[in-house]
N, C-alpha and C positions, 0 to 999 in steps of 0.2 A: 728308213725315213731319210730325205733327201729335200733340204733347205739349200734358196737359191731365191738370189735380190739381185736387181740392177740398177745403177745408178740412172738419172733421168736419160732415157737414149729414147729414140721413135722408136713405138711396137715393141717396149719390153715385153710382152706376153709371147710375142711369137719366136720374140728370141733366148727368151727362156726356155719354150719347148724344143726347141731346135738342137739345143745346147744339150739337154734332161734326154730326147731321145736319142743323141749321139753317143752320149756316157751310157746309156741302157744298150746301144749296139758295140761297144766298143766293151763292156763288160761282159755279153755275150759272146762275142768272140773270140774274149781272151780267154775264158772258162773253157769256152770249144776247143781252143790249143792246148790247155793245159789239161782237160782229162780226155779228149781225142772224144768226146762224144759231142756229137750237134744239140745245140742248147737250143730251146725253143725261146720268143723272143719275148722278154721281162713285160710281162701286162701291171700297170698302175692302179692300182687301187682305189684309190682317193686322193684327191688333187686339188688343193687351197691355191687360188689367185687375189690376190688384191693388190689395188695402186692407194697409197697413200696421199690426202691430198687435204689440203684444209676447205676444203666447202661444206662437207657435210655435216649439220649438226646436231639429228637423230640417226637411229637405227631405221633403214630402209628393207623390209624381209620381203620379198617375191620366191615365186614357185622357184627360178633359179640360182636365187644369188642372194648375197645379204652384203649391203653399206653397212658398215659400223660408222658412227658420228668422229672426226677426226681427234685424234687424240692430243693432249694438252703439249704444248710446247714448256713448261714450267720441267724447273727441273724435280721438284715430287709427283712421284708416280698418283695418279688419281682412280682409285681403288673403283668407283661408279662406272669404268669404263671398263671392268667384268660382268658386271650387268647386261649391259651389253654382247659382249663375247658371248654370255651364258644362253640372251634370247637366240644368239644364230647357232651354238651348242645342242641346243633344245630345235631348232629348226632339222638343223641336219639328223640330228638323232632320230626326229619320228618317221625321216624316210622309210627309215631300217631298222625301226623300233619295236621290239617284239618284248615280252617279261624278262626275257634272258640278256638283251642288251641292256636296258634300264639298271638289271643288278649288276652288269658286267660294267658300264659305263656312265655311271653316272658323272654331273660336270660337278668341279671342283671338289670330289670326296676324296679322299687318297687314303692309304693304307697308313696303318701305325706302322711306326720304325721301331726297331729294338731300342730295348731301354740302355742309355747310357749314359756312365756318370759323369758328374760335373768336369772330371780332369780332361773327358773324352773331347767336348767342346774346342777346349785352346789347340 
């Protein structure tokens, strides 16, 4: 997984790609020197873009893309802005949504953690 922001510059998007597929050629390449076999070239999986901006103030969902409503400037995190996340969570998911994703991926469920005791904490 591979996170990457830019501060306000013109065409952040293209210069993020630019950047994302130079590290993906330049990763390749060094792998090709260092086991002497030619790598074929890193294919992307899935690819999250958004520009942060305070105009929007619902969830906008279309066939390709999903606005999230901007998020609070207050310094307490505002919990109703998973709701959110979760309807474009549930968006992308039915792309590629079969029985075995839904139990492989559902949003916000997580696995138990081992049990541990109170000392373990501090």
């Amino acid at each position: 997984m591979l996170y990457a922001s830019t501060t306000t510059v013109d065409e952040p998007k293209r210069r993020i790609e630019t950047a994302v597929s130079q590290l993906l050629e330049n990763i390749v390449a060094q792998s090709t020197e260092t086991d002497g076999i030619a790598q074929e070239k890193v294919e992307i999986l899935f690819e999250l873009y958004y520009e942060q901006s305070q105009d929007s103030a619902e969830s906008i969902i279309t066939e390709t893309s999903c606005t999230l409503p901007s998020s609070s400037r207050d310094l307490a995190f505002d919990d109703s802005m998973l709701d959110n996340v979760g309807d474009a969570w549930r968006h992308v998911m039915k792309k590629v949504e079969t029985e075995e994703s839904k139990l492989a991926a559902p949003y916000m469920v997580f696995k138990s953690r081992e049990h541990f005791d109170e000392d373990d904490d501090e």
